[in-house]
C-alpha positions in Angstrom: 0.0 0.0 0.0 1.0 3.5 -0.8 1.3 5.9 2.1 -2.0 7.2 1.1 -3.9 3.9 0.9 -3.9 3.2 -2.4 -3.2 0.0 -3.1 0.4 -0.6 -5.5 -1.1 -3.3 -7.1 -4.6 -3.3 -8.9 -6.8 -6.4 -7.9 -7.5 -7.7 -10.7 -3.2 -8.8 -10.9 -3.3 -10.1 -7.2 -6.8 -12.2 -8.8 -4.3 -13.3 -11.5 -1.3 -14.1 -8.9 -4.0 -15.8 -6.5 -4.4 -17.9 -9.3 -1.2 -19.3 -9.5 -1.2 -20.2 -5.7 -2.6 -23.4 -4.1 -5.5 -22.9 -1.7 -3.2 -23.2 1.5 -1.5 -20.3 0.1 -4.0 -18.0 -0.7 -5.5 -18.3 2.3 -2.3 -17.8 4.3 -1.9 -14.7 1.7 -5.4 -13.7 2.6 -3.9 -12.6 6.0 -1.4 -10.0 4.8 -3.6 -7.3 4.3 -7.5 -6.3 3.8 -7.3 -5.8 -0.1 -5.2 -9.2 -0.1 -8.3 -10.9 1.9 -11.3 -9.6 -0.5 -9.2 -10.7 -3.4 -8.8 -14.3 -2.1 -12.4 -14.8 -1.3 -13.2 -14.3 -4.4 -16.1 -16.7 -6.0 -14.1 -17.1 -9.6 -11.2 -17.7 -7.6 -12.3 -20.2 -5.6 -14.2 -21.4 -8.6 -10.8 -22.4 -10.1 -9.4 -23.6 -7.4 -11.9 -26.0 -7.3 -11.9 -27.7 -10.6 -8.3 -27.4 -10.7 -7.4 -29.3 -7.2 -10.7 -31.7 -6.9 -10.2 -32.4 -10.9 -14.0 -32.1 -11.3 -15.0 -32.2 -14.6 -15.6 -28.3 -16.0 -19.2 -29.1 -17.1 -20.3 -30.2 -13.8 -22.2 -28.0 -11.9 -22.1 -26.7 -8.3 -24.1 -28.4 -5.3 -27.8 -26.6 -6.3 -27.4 -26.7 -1.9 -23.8 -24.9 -2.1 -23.7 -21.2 -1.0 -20.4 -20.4 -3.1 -17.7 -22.2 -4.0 -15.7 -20.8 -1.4 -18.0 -23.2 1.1 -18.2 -25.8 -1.5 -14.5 -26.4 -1.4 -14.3 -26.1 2.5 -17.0 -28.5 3.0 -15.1 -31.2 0.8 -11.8 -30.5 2.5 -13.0 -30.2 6.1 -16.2 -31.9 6.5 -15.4 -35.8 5.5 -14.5 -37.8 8.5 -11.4 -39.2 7.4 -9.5 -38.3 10.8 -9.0 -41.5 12.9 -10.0 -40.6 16.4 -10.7 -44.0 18.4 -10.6 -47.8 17.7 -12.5 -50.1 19.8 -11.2 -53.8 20.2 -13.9 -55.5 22.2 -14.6 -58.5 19.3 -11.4 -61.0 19.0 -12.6 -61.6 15.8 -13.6 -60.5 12.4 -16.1 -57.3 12.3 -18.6 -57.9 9.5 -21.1 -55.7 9.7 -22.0 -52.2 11.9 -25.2 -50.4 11.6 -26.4 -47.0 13.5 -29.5 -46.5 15.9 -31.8 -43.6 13.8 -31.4 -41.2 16.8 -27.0 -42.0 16.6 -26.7 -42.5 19.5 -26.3 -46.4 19.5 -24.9 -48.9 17.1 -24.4 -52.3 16.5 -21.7 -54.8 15.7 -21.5 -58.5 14.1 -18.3 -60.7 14.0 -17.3 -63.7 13.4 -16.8 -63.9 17.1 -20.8 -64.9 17.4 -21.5 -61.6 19.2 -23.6 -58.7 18.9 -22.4 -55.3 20.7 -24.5 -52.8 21.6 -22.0 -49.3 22.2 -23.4 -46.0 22.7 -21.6 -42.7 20.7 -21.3 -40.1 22.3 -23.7 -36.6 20.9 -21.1 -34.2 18.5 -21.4 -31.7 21.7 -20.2 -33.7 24.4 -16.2 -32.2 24.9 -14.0 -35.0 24.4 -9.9 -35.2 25.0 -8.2 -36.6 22.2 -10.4 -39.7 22.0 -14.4 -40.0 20.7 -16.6 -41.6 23.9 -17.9 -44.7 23.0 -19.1 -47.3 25.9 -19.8 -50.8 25.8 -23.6 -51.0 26.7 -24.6 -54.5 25.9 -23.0 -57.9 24.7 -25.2 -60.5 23.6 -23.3 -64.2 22.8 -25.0 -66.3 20.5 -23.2 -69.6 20.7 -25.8 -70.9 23.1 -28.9 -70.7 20.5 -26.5 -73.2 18.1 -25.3 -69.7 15.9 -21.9 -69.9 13.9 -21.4 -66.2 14.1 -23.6 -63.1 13.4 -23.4 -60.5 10.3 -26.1 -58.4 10.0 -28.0 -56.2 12.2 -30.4 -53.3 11.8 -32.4 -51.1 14.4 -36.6 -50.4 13.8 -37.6 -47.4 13.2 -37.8 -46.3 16.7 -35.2 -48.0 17.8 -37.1 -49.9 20.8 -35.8 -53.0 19.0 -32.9 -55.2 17.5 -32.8 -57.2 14.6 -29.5 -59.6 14.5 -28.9 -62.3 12.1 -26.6 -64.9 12.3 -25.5 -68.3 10.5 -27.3 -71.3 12.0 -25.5 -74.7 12.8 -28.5 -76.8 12.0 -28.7 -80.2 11.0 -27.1 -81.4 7.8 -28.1 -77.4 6.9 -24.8 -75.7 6.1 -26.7 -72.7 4.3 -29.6 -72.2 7.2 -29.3 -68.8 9.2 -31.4 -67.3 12.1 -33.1 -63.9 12.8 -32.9 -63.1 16.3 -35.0 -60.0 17.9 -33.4 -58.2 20.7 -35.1 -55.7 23.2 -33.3 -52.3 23.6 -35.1 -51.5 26.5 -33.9 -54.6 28.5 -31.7 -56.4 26.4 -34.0 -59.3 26.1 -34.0 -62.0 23.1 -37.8 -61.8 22.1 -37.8 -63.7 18.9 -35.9 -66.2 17.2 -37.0 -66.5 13.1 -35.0 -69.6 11.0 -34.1 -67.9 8.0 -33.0 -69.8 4.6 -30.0 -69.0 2.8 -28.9 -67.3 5.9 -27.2 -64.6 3.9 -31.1 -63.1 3.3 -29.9 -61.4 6.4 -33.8 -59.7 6.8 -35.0 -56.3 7.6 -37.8 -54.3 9.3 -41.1 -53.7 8.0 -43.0 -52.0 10.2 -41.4 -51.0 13.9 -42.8 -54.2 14.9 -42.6 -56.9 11.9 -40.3 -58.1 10.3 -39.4 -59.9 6.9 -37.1 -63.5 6.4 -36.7 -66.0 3.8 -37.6 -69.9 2.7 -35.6 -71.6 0.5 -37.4 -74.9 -1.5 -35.4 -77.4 -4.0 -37.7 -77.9 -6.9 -35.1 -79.4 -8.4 -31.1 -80.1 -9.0 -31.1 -76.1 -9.8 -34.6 -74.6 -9.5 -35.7 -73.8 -6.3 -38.4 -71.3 -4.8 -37.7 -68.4 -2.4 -40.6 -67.9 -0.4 -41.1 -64.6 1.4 -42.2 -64.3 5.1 -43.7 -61.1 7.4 -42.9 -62.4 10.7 -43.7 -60.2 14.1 -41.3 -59.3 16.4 -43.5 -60.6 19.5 -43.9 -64.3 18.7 -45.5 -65.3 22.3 -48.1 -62.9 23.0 -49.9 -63.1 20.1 -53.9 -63.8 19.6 -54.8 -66.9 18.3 -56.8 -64.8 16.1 -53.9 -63.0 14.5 -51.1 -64.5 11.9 -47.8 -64.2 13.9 -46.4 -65.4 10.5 -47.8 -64.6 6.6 -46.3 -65.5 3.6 -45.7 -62.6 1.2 -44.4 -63.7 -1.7 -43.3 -66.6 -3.4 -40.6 -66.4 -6.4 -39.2 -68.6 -8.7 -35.6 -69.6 -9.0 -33.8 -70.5 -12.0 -30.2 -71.6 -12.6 -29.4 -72.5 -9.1 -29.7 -69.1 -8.0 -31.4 -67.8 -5.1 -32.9 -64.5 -3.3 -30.7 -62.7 -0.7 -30.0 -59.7 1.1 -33.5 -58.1 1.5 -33.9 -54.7 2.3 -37.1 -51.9 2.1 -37.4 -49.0 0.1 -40.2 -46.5 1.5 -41.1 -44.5 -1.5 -43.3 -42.4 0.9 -39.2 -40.7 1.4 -38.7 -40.1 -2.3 -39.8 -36.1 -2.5 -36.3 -35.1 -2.4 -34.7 -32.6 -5.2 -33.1 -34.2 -8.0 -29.5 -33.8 -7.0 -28.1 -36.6 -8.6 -26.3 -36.2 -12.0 -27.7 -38.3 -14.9 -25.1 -41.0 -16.1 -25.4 -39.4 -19.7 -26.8 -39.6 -22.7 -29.4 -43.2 -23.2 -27.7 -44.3 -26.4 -24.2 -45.1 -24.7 -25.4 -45.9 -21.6 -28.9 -47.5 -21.6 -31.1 -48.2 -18.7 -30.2 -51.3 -17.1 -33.6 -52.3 -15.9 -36.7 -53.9 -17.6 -40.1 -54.0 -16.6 -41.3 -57.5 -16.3 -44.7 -56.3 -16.4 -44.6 -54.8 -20.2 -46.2 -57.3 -23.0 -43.1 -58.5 -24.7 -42.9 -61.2 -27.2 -40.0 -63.2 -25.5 -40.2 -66.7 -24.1 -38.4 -65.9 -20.9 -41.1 -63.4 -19.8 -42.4 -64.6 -16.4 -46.1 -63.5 -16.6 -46.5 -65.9 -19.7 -49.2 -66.3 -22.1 -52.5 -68.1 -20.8 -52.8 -71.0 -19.0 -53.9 -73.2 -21.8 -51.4 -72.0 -24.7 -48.6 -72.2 -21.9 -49.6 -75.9 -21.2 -49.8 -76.6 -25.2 -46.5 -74.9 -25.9 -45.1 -77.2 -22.8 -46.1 -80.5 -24.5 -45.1 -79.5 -28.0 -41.5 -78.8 -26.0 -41.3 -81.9 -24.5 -42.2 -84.0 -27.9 -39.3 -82.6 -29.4 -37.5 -83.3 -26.2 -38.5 -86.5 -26.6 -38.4 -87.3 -30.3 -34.7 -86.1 -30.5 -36.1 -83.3 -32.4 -34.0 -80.2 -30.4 -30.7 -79.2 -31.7 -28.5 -79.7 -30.4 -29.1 -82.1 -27.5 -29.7 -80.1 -24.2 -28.1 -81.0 -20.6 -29.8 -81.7 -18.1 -29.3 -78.3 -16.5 -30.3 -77.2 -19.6 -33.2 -79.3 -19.9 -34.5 -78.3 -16.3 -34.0 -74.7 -16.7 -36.8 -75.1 -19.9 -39.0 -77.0 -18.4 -39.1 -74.7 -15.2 -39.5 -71.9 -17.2 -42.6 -73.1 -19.5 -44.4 -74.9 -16.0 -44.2 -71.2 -14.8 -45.9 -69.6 -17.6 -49.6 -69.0 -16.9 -48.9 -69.9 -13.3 -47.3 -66.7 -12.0 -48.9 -64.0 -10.4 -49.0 -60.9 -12.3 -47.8 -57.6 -10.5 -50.5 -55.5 -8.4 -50.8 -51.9 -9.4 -51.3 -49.5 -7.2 -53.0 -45.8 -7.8 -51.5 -44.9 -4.2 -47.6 -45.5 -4.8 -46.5 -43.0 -2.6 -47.7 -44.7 0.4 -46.1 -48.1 -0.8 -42.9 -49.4 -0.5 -40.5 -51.6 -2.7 -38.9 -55.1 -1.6 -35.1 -55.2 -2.9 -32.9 -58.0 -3.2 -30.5 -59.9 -4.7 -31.3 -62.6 -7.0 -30.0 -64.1 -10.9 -31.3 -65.5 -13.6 -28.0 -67.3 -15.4 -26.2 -68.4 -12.6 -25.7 -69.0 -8.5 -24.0 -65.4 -8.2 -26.1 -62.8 -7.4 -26.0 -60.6 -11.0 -29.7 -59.0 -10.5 -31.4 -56.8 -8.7 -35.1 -57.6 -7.9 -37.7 -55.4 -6.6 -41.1 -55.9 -5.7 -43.6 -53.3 -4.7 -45.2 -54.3 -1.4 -48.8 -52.4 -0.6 -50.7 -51.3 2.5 -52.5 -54.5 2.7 -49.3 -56.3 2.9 -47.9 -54.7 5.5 -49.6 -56.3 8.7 -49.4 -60.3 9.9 -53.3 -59.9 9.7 -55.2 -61.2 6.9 -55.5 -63.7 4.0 -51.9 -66.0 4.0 -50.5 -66.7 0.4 -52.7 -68.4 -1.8 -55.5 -66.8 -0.5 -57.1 -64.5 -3.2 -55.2 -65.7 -6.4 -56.1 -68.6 -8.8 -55.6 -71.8 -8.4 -52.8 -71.4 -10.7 -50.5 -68.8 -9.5 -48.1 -70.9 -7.8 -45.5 -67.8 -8.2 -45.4 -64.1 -8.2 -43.7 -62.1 -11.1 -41.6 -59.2 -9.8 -42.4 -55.5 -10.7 -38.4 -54.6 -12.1 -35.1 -56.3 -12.3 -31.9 -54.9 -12.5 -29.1 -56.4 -14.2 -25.5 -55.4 -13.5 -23.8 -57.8 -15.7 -21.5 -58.9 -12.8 -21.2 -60.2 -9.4 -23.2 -57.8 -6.7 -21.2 -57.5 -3.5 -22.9 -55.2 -1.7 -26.0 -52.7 -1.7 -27.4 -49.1 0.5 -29.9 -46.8 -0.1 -29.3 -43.0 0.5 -31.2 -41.5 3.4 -34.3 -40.4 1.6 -34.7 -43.9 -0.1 -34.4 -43.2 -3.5 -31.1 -44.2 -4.7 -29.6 -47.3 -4.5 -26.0 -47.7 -4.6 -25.0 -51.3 -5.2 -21.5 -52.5 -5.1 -20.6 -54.8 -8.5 -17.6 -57.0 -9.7 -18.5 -57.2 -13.5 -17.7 -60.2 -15.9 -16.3 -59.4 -18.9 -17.6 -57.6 -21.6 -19.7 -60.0 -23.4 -19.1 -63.5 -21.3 -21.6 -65.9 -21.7 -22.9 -68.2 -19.0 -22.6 -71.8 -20.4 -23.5 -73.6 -17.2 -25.0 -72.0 -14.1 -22.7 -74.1 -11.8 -19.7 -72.1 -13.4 -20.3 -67.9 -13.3 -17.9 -65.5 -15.7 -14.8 -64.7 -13.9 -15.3 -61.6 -11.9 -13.1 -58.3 -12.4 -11.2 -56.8 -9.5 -11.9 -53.2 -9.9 -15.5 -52.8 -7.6 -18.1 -50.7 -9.6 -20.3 -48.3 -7.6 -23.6 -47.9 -9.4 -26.3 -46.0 -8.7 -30.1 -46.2 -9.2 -32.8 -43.8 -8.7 -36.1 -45.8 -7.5 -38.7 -43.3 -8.2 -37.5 -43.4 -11.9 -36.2 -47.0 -12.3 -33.5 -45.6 -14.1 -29.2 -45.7 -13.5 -28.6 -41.9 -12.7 -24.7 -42.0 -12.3 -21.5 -43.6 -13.5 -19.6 -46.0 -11.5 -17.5 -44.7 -8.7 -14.0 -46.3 -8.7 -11.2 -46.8 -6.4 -12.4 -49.8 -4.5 -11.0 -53.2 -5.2 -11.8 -56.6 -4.2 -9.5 -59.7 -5.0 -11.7 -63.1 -3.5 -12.5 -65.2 -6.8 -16.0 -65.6 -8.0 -17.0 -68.8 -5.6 -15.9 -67.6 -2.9 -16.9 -63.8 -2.9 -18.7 -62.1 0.3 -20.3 -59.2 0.6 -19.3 -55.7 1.4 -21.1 -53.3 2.8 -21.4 -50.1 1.7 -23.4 -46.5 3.2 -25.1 -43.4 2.1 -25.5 -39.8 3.7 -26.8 -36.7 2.7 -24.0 -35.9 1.0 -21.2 -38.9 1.0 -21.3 -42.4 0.5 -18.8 -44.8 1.9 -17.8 -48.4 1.3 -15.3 -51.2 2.0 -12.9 -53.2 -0.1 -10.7 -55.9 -0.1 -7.4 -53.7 0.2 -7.4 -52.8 3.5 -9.1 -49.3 3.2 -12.9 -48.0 3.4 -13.7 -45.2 0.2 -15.6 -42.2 0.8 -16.9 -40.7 -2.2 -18.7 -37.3 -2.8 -22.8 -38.0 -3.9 -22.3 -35.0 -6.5 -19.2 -34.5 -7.3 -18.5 -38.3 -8.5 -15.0 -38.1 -6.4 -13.4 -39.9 -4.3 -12.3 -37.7 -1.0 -10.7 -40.3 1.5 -8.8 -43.6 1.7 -9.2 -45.3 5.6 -6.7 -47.5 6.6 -7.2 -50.9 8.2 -4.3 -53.6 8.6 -7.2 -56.2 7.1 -10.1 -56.4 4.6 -12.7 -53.7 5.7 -16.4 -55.2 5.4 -18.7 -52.1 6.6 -18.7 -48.7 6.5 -21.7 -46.8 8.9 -22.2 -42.9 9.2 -24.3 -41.5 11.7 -27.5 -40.9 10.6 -27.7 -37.5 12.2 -24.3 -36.4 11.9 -22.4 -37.2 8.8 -19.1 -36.0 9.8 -19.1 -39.3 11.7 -17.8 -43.0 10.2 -17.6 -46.1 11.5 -15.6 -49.0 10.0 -15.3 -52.6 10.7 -12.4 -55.0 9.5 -11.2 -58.4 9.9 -8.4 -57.1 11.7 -11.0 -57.5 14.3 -11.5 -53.5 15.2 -14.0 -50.6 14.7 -12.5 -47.6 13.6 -14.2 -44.2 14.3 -13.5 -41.5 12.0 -14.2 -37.6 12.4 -13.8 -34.6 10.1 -11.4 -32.6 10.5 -13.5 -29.5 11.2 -15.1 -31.7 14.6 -11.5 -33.1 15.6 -10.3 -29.6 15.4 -13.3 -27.7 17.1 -13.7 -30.3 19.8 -10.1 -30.0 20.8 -9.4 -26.3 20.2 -8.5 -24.6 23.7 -11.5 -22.3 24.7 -9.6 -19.2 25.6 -7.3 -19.4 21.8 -9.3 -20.1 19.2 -7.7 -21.0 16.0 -7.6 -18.3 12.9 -10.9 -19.2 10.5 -8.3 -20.1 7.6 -6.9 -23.0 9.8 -8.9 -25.9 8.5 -6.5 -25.9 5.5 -3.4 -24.9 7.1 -0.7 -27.6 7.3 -2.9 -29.9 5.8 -1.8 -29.9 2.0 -2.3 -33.1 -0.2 
């Protein structure tokens, strides 16, 4: 500055210095003087810093919730929880799975270990010394009820009640699992539910029901999932009321089978449309199909009628039998044909609804191919569904429908490994391994090779539509056989997820980056934020711990000395990449 106070420099060459700077430095520059700290607040400034150190593509716009890009960058920088703060070690074996009360302030934890912990997290306002304050409230062992270990877990909706599920060492059963329901209130086992493949895992439906799964061999690869509503409270029931109703019953091709249910409430889907589209329809079509629409194929579910299904079976078996097809079929080949014509004209067709708003959607795993899960079935589940009371299955269809067709599929051409929705149930983020570009399935019994590189897809529910490319960065390196799953998380504005390199991911919803690597000494399995403060992240790993993770902006207020707070521009200080 002149003696006067004019400035020797004109802004618009300290803009075009800024420019040259990183953002630690122009903040730190943004201290010398008053003219110095207009100049670097500057929203084309920050603009460019942006882009340039985020490499966000130029033609993607700003959060339509961002204030300025000032902000925008700040919240990116200092608002993921990628700051290791604590890490509990109460399991002495692998973690595999962590989910969060809806208030935050509890969560729970499965392991290999067979138990199911119960710790409380501390609120963001509680003062803390170097450490987050987490407690051990409850410890529930499940060896005694015959359980292998446990790996899922997942709180109702007002968190007056657990949901744990667990492998179960039955009988000659190796693929038979167990839904136990756990009082918060007094950490009481309620309910036990068998549930069949165990890795069905279940999930609420109401505060108090809650839904499992049946598995029937039809044959040496078809088999039929069947569907229960089961409530929590299995011993105080009227005889008058169905403690157990069958909701749906689905048939199984290819030796696959339905697994990891989960419910959509499309009552949650109002949100604003904040999700990028994944581009243009001609390079990157919709990967879902409506099994619903007329279509002319022969694989469609809902079939033609009864009496030309039952024509076009025998005509199919005379060739069978004549030696007529060419070439000769397998007997996997052969079964798969014959299941498929038997269920023409004797599936349900799906219900519409006028009221879909109120409904929800049933998601889960399932395949058509092959015994790896490769598709994404959803199945819209109405108000008169939603209650153990009432007509059971079969009751109020033909005599018929032994199956019922599902509203969607989604196929991911690959291996799914893991699947979240976002917090207003709309998108669904699902974790793939893809085969190869055009691999063929031969024989269900031996699924494409699966890639290492993880996809993260998303789907938007209301639309039935993919709405985003795959997020990278994850990988995953267990072959096709023996692959588990990984679970994966959504906030309002991140989503997280494990791999099999020793790190949890945390992406940006918007943005399409990646902002954080978290380091494990062992495959991480599950990722959890706290559903009422996303600057919060749990992990779990088979190096048998829980990591907690805050942003830097909590670590840094929470341990700030009262009496010398830092300067604002601090969050970035000493902090460069």
């Amino acid at each position: 500055m002149e003696e006067g106070g004019t400035p020797l420099l004109p802004d618009c060459l300290i803009y075009q210095i800024f420019l040259s700077l990183g953002p630690a430095d122009v903040l730190a520059a943004g201290q010398v003087c008053r003219q110095w700290h207009a100049v670097s607040l500057d929203e084309f400034l920050w603009r460019e810093q942006f882009y340039r150190y985020y490499q966000v593509a130029r033609d993607v716009p700003r959060h339509p919730a961002a204030t300025s890009w000032y902000e925008e960058f700040r919240r990116l920088y200092d608002m993921v929880p990628c700051v290791e703060v604590q890490t509990l070690r109460e399991h002495s074996d692998q973690v595999l799975h962590l989910s969060f009360s809806h208030s935050g302030y509890q969560f729970a934890s499965c392991s290999k270990d067979c138990t199911v912990k119960l710790p409380s997290a501390a609120p963001a306002v509680q003062i803390w010394n170097n450490d987050l304050t987490i407690s051990l409230l409850h410890s529930a062992d499940m060896r005694p009820y015959n359980w292998s270990y446990t790996q899922f877990s997942q709180f109702n909706q007002d968190d007056s009640l657990l949901l744990a599920s667990g492998v179960f060492l039955g009988p000659h059963n190796s693929s038979s699992g167990e839904i136990a329901v756990i009082s918060l209130d007094s950490f009481v086992l309620l309910s036990r539910v068998r549930n069949k493949p165990y890795d069905v895992f279940g999930c609420w439906l109401t505060e108090t029901s809650l839904i499992s799964g049946n598995l029937h061999r039809i044959g040496d690869i078809t088999s039929c999932s069947v569907l229960w509503l089961n409530h929590a409270f299995q011993d105080v029931e009227s005889e008058n009321v169905n403690v157990v109703k069958r909701l749906f019953k689905i048939q199984n091709l290819n030796a696959s089978t339905i697994r990891t249910v989960m419910v959509a409430d499309c009552s949650r889907f109002d949100s604003p449309d904040l999700l990028l589209d994944a581009g243009d329809t001609a390079t990157a079509p919709c990967r879902v199909f409506d099994l619903g629409s007329s279509s002319d194929s022969e694989d469609e579910v809902a079939g033609p009628a009864p009496a030309h299904a039952k024509e076009g079976f025998r005509r199919f078996l005379d060739r069978v039998l004549d030696g007529r097809t060419q070439p000769p079929l397998s007997e996997r080949v052969l079964e798969t044909r014959v299941a498929k014509l038997l269920a023409q004209g004797h599936t349900k067709p799906p219900e519409r609804s006028t009221a879909s708003t109120r409904n929800k959607y049933l998601i889960f795993t399932t395949g058509c191919l092959t015994y790896s899960p490769h598709q994404i079935g959803i199945k819209q589940i109405l108000p008169h569904q939603m209650t153990t009371a009432g007509p059971v299955l079969g009751e109020g269809r033909g005599s018929d429908a032994f199956f019922d067709a599902l509203d969607h599929v989604i196929d991911v051409h690959g291996h799914i490994i893991g699947m979240g929705l976002s917090p207003d149930n709309r998108y669904l983020y699902v974790n793939s391994r893809a085969w190869p570009s055009g691999a063929v399935v031969a024989d269900p019994m031996q699924p494409p090779p699966i890639a290492e590189e993880i996809d993260l897809l998303v789907f938007d529910l209301k639309t039935m539509r993919e709405v985003r490319r795959a997020l990278r960065a994850h990988r995953a390196y267990t072959p096709n056989d023996e692959c588990f799953f990984i679970f994966l998380d959504v906030s309002r504005d991140f989503v997280a997820s494990g791999a099999e390199d020793r790190h949890g991911y945390i992406w940006d919803r918007h943005y399409n980056i990646c902002l954080a690597k978290l380091q494990h000494e062992d495959v991480v399995n599950s990722v959890a934020f706290s559903p009422q403060e996303q600057e919060l992240l749990l992990t779990a790993s088979d190096d048998a711990t829980i990591k907690a993770w805050r942003s830097p902006r909590t670590v840094r207020t929470l341990q700030a000395p009262r009496p010398h707070p830092r300067p604002f521009f601090s969050w970035f200080a000493n902090q460069r990449r």
